[in-house]
C-alpha positions as CSV (number, residue, x, y, z in Angstrom):
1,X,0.0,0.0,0.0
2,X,1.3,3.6,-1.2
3,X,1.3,6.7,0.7
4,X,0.4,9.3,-2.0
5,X,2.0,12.9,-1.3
6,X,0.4,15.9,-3.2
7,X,1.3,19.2,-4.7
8,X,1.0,22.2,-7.0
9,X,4.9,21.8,-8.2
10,X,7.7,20.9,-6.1
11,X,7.2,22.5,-2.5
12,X,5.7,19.5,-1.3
13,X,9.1,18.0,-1.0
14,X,9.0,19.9,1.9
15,X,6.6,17.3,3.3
16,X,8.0,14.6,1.8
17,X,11.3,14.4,3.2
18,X,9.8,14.4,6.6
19,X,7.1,11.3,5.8
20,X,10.0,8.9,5.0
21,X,11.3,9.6,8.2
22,X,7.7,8.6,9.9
23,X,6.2,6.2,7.4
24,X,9.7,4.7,6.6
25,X,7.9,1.5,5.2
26,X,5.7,3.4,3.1
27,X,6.4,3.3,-0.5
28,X,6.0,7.3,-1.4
29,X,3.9,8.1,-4.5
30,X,4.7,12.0,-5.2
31,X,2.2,13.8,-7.7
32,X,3.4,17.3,-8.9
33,X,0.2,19.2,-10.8
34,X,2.7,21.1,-12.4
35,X,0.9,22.1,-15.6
36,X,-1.8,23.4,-13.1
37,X,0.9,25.4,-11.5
38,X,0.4,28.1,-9.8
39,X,-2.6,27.9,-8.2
40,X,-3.5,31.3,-7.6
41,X,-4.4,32.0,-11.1
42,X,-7.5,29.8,-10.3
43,X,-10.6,30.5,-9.5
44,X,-11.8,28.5,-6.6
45,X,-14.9,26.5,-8.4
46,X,-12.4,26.0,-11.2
47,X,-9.8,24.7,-9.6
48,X,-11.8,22.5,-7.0
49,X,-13.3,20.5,-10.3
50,X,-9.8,20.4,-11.4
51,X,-8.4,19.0,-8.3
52,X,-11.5,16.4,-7.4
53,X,-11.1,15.0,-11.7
54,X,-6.9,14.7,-10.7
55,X,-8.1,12.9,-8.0
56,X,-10.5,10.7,-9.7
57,X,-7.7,9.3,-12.1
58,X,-5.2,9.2,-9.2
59,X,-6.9,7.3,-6.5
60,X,-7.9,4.9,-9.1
61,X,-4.6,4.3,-10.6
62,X,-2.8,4.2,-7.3
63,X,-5.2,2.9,-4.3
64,X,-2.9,4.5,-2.1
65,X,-3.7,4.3,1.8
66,X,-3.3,7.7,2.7
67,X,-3.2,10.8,0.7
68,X,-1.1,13.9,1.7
69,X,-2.2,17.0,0.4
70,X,1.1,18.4,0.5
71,X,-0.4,22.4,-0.3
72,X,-2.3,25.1,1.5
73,X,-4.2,26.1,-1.1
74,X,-5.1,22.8,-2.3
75,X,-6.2,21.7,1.0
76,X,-8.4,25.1,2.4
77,X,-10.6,24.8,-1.2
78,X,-10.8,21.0,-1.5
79,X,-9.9,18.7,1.3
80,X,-13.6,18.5,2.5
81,X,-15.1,17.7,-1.4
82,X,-12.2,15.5,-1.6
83,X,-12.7,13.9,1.4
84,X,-16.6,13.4,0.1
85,X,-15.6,12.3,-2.9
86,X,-13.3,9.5,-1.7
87,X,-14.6,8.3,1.9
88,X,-12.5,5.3,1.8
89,X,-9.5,6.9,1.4
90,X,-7.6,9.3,4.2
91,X,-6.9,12.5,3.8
92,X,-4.1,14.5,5.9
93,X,-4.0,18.5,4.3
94,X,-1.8,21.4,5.1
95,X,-3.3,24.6,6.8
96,X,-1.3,27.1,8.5
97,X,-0.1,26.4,11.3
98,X,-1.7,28.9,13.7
99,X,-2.7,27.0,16.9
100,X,1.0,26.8,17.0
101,X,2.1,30.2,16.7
102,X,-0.4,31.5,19.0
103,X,1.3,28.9,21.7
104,X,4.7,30.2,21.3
105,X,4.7,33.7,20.6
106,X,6.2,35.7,23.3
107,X,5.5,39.3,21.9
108,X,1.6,38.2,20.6
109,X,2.6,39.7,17.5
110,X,2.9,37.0,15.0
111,X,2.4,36.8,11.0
112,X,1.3,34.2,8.4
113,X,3.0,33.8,5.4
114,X,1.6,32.7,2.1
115,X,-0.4,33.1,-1.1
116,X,-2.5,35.9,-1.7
117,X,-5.7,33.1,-2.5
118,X,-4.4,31.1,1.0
119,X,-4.6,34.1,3.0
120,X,-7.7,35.6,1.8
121,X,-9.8,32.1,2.3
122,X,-12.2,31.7,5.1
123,X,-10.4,29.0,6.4
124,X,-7.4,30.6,7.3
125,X,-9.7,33.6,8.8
126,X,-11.8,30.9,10.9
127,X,-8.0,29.3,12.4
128,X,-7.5,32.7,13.3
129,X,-10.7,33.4,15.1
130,X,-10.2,29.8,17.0
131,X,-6.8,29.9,17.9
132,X,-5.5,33.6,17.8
133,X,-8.3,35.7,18.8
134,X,-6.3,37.4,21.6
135,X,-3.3,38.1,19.9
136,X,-2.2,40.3,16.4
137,X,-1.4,38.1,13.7
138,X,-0.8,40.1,9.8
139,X,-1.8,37.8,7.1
140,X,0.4,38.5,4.4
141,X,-0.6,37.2,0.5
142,X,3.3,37.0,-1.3
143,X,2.0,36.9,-4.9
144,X,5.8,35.7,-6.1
145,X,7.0,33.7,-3.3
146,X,6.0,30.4,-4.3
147,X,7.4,30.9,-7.8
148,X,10.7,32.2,-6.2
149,X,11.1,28.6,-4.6
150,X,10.8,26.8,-7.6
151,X,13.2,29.3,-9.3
152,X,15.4,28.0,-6.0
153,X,14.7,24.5,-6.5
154,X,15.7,24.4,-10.3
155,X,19.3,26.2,-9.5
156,X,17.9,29.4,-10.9
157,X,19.0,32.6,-9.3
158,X,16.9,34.3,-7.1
159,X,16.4,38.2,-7.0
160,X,17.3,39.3,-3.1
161,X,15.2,42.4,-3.5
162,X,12.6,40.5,-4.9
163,X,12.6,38.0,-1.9
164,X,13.0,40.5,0.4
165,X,9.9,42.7,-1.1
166,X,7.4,39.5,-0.4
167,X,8.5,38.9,3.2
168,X,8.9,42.7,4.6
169,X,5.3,43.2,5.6
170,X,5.5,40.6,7.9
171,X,7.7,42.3,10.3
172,X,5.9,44.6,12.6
173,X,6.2,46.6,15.2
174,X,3.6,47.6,17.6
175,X,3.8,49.2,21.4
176,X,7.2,48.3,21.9
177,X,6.7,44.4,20.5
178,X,7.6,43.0,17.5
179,X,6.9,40.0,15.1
180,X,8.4,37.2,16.9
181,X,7.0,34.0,14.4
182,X,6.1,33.9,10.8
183,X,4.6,31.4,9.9
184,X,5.3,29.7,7.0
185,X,1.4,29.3,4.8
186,X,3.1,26.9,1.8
187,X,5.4,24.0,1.5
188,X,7.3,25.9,-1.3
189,X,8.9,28.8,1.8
190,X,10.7,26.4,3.8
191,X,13.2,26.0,0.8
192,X,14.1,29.6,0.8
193,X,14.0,29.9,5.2
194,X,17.9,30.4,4.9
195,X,18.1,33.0,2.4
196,X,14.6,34.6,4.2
197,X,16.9,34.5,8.0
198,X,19.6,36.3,6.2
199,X,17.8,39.4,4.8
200,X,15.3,39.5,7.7
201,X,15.6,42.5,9.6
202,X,15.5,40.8,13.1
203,X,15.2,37.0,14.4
204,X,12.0,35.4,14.1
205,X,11.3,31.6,14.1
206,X,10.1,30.6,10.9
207,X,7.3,28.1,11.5
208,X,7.5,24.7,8.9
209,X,4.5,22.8,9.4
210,X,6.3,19.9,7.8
211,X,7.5,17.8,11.0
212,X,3.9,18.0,12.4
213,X,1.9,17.1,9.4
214,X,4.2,14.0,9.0
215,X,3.3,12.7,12.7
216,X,-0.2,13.3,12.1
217,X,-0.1,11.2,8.9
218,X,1.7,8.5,10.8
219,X,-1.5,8.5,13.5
220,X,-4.2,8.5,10.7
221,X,-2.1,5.5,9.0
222,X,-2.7,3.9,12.4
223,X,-3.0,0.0,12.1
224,X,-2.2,0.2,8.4
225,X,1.2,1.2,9.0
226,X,2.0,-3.0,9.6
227,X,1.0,-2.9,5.8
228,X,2.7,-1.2,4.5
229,X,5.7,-2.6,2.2
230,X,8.9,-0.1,0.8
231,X,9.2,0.1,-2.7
232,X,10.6,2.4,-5.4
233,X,9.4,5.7,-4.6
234,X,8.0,7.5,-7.5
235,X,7.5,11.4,-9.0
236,X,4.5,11.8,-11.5
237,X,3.9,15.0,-13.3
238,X,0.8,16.2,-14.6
239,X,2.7,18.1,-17.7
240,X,4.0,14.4,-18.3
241,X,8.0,13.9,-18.0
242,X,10.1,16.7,-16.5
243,X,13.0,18.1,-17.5
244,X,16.6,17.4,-16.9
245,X,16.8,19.8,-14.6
246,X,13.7,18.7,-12.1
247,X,14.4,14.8,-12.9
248,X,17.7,15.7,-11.1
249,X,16.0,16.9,-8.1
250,X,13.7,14.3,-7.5
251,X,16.2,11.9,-7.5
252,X,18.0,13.9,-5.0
253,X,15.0,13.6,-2.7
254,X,15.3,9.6,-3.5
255,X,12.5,9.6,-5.8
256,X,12.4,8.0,-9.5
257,X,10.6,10.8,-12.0
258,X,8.3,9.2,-14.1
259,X,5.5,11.2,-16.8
260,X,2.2,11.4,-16.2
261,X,0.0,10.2,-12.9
């Protein structure tokens, strides 16, 4: 039985690495919907139908015995009709992680970092009002970021000013506190947390869901983890077989690229 491990492009490698230290049984089945990429040029009805037909030809063509939805934006517009859709099959998704941040901030002040359509969704609103009511938390939507971290991944050059433009709003000052936690709102940002700590203007711990996400996926696995059986670990690609450049990085991350899912 497969663990399946989903994203827009390549940030959910983020996640990844940290499931094969959980689930180190599982043979790991990583889909990249790279010719959907990026998903905030989507609107949300649009994209939900696009995610739940992926999904359709996936689950079928894998059975895997859990899925992780290894995006923010994927999992705040379709982790419920998915979960609908395919009640037999588990679901672990990736949401911000503010019940964290509002446990550790010292200052109160603390800010979420992510795409414009993550931080503009209800569901990030509604963590907030559960988790962070008392405290001041700046949402901040980085329109490039994403894109940036897949510049990153590929060996491309990234433009400091550019990388530090997306991530200033996030450090504020207010009565004497500052930010003390940003969190990070997509598995592409904890690729570029180095060059992020360099250029920051003070110390802040950057929050990376990743570590968390991969415990809970080993919990939901549950019984099923005796099951499971290693295996090849594979990288499909919705635009069909990648490029040189990306094959290259998947196999760094132990992962054989293959074409389409």
């Amino acid at each position: 039985m497969d663990v399946l491990v989903f994203d827009s492009g390549l940030g959910g490698l983020s996640i990844l690495r940290e499931l094969r230290l959980s689930l180190s049984r599982a043979r790991l089945i990583y889909i990249a919907d790279d010719a959907g990429f990026p998903y905030g040029a989507w609107e949300e009805g649009a994209l939900t139908d696009h995610l739940l037909a992926l999904f359709d030809e996936t689950i079928a063509a894998h059975r895997p015995a859990l899925c992780v939805i290894a995006c923010n934006t994927a999992t705040t517009i379709a982790l419920d009709p998915l979960r609908r859709r395919f009640p037999d099959t588990p679901f672990v998704g990736t949401v911000p992680a503010v019940k964290p941040a509002a446990e550790r901030t010292a200052s109160g002040l603390f800010s979420i970092l992510a795409t414009p359509g993550t931080v503009n969704r209800a569901y990030t609103r509604d963590l907030i009002d559960r988790f962070a009511a008392d405290k001041t938390v700046t949402l901040v939507g980085a329109p490039d970021l994403a894109m940036l971290a897949e510049q990153y991944l590929r060996g491309e050059t990234v433009d400091t000013d550019m990388l530090k433009a997306q991530i200033t709003p996030c450090f504020v000052q207010q009565d004497g506190k500052r930010t003390d936690i940003i969190v990070l709102g997509c598995t592409h940002y904890p690729f570029l947390a180095n060059r992020m700590r360099k250029i920051a203007p003070w110390p802040v711990d950057w929050l990376d869901p990743a570590e968390a996400i991969a415990r809970h996926a080993r919990s939901v696995m549950g019984a099923k983890m005796a099951s499971l059986k290693p295996g090849s670990d594979l990288a499909f690609f919705t635009s069909g077989v990648p490029d040189p450049v990306i094959a290259g990085l998947v196999r760094s991350f132990g992962l054989s690229p293959a074409g389409h899912p």
